[in-house]
C-alpha positions in Angstrom: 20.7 6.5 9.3 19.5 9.7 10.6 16.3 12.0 10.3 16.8 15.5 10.6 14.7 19.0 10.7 16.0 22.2 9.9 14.5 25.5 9.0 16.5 26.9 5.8 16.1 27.2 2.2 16.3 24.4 0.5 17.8 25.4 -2.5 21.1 26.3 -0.2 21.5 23.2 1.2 24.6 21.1 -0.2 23.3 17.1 -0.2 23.5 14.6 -3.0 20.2 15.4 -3.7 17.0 17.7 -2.5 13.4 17.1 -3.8 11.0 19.3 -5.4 7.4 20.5 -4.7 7.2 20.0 -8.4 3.9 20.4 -10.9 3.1 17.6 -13.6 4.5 19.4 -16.3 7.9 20.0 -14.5 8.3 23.9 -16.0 7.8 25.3 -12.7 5.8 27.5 -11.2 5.3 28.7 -7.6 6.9 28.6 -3.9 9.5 25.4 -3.9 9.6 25.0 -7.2 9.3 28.0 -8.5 12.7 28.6 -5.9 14.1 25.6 -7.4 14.5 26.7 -10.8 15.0 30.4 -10.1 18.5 29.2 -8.3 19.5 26.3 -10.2 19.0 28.1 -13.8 18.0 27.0 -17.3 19.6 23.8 -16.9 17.3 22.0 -15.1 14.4 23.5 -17.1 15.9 22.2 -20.4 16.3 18.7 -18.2 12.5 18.3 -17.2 11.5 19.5 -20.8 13.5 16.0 -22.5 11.6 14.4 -19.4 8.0 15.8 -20.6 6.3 15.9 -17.0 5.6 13.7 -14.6 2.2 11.9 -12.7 1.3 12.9 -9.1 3.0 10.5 -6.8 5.4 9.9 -8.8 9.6 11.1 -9.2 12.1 12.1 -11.7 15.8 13.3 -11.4 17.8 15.9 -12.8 20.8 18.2 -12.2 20.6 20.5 -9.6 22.0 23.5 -12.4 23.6 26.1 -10.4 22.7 24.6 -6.4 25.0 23.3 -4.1 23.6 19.4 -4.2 24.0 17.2 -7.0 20.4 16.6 -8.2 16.7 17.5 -8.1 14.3 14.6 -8.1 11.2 16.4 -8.6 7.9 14.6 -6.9 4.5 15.9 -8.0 2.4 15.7 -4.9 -1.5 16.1 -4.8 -3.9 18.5 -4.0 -5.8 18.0 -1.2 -9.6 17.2 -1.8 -10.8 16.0 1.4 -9.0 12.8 1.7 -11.5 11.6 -1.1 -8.9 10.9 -3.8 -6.4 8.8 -2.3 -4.5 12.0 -1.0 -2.4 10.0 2.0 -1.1 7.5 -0.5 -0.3 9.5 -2.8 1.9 11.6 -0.6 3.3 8.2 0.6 4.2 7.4 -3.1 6.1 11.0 -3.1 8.9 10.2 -0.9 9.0 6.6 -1.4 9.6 7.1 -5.2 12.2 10.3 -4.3 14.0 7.6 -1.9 13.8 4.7 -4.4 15.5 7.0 -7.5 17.6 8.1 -4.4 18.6 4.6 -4.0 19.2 3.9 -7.6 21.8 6.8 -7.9 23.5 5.6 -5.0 22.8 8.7 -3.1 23.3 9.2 0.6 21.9 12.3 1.6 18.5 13.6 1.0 16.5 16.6 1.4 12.8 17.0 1.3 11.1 20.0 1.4 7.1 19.7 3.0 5.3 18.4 0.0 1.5 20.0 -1.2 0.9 21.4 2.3 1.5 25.3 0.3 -0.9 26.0 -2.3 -2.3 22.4 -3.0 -3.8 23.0 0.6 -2.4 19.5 2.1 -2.8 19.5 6.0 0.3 20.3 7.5 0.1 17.9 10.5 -1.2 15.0 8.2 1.7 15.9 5.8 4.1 15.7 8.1 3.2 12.9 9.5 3.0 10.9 6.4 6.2 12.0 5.9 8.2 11.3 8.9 6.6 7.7 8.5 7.3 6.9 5.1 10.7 8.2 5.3 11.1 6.1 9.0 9.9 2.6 7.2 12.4 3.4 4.1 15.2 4.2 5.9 15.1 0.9 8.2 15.6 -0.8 4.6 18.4 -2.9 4.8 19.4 -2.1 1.0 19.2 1.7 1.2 22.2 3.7 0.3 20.7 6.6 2.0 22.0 7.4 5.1 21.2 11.0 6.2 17.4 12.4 5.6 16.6 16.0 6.3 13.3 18.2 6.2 13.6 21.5 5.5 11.3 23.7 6.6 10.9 26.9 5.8 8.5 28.2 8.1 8.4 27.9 11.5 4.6 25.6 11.9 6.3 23.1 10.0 9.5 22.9 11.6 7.4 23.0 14.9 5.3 20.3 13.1 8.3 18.2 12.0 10.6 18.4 15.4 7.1 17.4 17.6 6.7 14.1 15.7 10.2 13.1 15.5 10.7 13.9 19.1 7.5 12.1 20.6 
């Protein structure tokens, strides 16, 4: 089991699965997910439409269209009120739900973009280290299938972000 950061573009990255900075209703819209469906195509539009949407915190999977990896699971992480509305476990519930449907399809490699720290105004540092964390704890599982875990960032204050926790 291994934790990786890199700084690329997500949607180039070949991996049984990466995750998407998704939105409830799954069409879309900016940054990583807007990326998302720009290079994977109609399919996975036409995918989270049958789905319907999706609850902050939560995960759903889908073809990756025209990508590299295998599938999208889309997470809908939450915007950032001041720590007043259960932000940190909600975030928490982001990758541990993308890891669990991870698990269920037998997957072994993962990507994870940096979840609501763009325009739902997460802090980075606190994202990041929720991340690293969560990830940590579910990788140490005894049951999980996935066995390679990788952050991309693509901007250089998370990857800086990122390599510092993982490293200290």
């Amino acid at each position: 089991m291994k934790i990786e950061v890199l700084r690329e573009d997500i949607t180039t990255f070949d991996v049984d699965a990466i995750v998407n900075a998704a939105n409830k209703t799954l069409r879309g819209g900016g940054g990583v997910d807007g990326a998302i469906h720009r290079a994977g195509g109609k399919e996975i539009l036409e995918e989270c439409k049958e789905i319907g949407g999706c609850e902050t915190g939560e995960a759903v999977i889908t073809t990756a269209g025209k990508m590299p990896a295998r599938h999208v699971i889309h997470t809908v992480g939450p915007v950032w009120d001041g720590s007043e509305n259960n932000e940190d476990e909600l975030l928490q519930n982001c990758y541990k739900n993308a890891l669990q449907l991870a698990v269920e399809y037998n997957l072994k490699t993962i990507a994870f973009p940096n979840i609501s720290t763009g325009v739902y105004g997460f802090p980075k540092e606190r994202a990041a280290r929720i991340a690293v964390e969560t990830v940590g704890q579910m990788l140490n599982d005894d049951e999980s299938s996935v066995k390679q875990v990788f952050f991309i960032c693509f901007d250089k204050e998370n990857y800086d972000l990122y390599t510092n926790i993982l490293e200290g």
